[in-house]
C-alpha positions in Angstrom: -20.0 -5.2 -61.1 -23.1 -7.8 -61.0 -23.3 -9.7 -57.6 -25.3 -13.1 -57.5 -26.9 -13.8 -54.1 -29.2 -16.2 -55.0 -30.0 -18.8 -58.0 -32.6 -16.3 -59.3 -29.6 -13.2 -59.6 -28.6 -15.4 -62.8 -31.6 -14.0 -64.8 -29.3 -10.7 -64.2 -27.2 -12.4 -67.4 -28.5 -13.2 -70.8 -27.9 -16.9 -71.8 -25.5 -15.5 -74.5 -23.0 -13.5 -72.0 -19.8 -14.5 -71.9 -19.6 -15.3 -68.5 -23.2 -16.6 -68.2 -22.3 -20.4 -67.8 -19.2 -20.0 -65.5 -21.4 -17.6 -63.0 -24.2 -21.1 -63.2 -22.2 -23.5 -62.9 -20.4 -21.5 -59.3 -24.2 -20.6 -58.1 -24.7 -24.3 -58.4 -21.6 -25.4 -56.4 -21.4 -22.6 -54.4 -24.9 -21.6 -53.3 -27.4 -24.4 -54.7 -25.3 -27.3 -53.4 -24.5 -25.7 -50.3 -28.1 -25.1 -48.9 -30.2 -27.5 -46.6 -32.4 -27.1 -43.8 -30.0 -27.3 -41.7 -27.7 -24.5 -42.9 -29.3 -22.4 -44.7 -27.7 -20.2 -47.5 -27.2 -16.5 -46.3 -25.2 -14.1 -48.5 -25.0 -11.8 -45.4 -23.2 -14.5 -43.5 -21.9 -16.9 -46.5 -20.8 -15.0 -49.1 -21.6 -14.4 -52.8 -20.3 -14.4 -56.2 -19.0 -11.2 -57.9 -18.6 -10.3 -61.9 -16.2 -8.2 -62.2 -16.9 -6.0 -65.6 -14.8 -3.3 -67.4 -15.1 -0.4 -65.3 -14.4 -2.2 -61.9 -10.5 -2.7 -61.9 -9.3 0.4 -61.3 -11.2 1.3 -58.5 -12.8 1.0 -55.3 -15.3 -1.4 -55.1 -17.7 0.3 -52.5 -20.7 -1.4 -53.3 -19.8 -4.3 -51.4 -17.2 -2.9 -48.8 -14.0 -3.7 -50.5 -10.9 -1.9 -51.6 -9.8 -2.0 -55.5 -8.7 -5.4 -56.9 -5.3 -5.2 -56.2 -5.0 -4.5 -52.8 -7.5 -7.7 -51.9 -6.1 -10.5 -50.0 -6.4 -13.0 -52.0 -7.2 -16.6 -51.0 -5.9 -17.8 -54.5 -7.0 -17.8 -58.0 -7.2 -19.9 -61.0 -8.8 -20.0 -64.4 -11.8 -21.4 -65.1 -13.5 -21.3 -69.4 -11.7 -17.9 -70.3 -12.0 -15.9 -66.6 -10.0 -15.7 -63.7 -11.8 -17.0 -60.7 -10.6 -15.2 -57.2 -11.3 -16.4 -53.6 -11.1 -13.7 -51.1 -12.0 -15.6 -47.9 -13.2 -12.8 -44.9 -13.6 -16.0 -41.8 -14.2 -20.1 -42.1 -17.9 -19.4 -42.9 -18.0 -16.4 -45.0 -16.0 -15.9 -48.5 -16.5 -14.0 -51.8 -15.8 -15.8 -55.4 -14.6 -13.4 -58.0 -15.0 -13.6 -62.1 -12.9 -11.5 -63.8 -13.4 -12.2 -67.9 -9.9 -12.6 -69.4 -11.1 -9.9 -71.4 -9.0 -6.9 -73.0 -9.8 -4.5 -70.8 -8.2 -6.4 -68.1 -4.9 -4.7 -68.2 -2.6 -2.1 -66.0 -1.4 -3.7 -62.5 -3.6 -6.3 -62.2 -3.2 -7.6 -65.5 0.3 -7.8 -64.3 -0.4 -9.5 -61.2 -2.1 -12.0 -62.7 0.6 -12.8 -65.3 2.9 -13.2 -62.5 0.4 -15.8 -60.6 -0.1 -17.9 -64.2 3.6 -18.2 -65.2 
């Protein structure tokens, strides 16, 4: 798992990932667009943006206070240039955007979950 808290947590990514443009373009709408003076962007109070990577489905996701995948509550998803992209939404001003590649490991119940949201 690879959180991105601010523009710079890109350089986390090579430019050739897979999943390099997708996580841009959402730290663009989601953090870079979002900041002014005014409000300033806090991951603490905001939210961030989570890749999700191979050994993550299956299991707790402690590092940032969540159970496993499939027992989220889900805001909604949709697909966006070959990944799933999940909303968990925790109050009005604080909300977490998942990117699951649609990748082969992505399998077992939530695989199955997915399927049944993309019918």
């Amino acid at each position: 798992m690879i959180t991105f808290k601010c523009p710079n947590d890109l350089n986390q990514l090579p430019p050739d990932h897979p999943s390099y443009r997708i996580i841009k373009d959402l730290i663009k709408l989601l953090i870079t667009d979002c900041t002014t003076k005014e409000h300033p962007y806090d991951p603490d109070n905001n939210g961030y943006i989570v890749l999700i990577e191979e050994g993550d489905i299956n299991r707790t996701l402690d590092e940032i206070d969540m159970p496993s995948l499939t027992k989220i509550e889900w805001e909604g998803f949709s697909v966006i240039q070959s990944h799933f992209y999940g909303v968990y939404l925790g109050t009005d001003d604080y909300g977490m955007a998942f990117v699951l590649p649609d990748a082969e490991w992505l399998r077992g119940e939530l695989r199955g979950y997915l399927q049944v949201l993309f019918r």
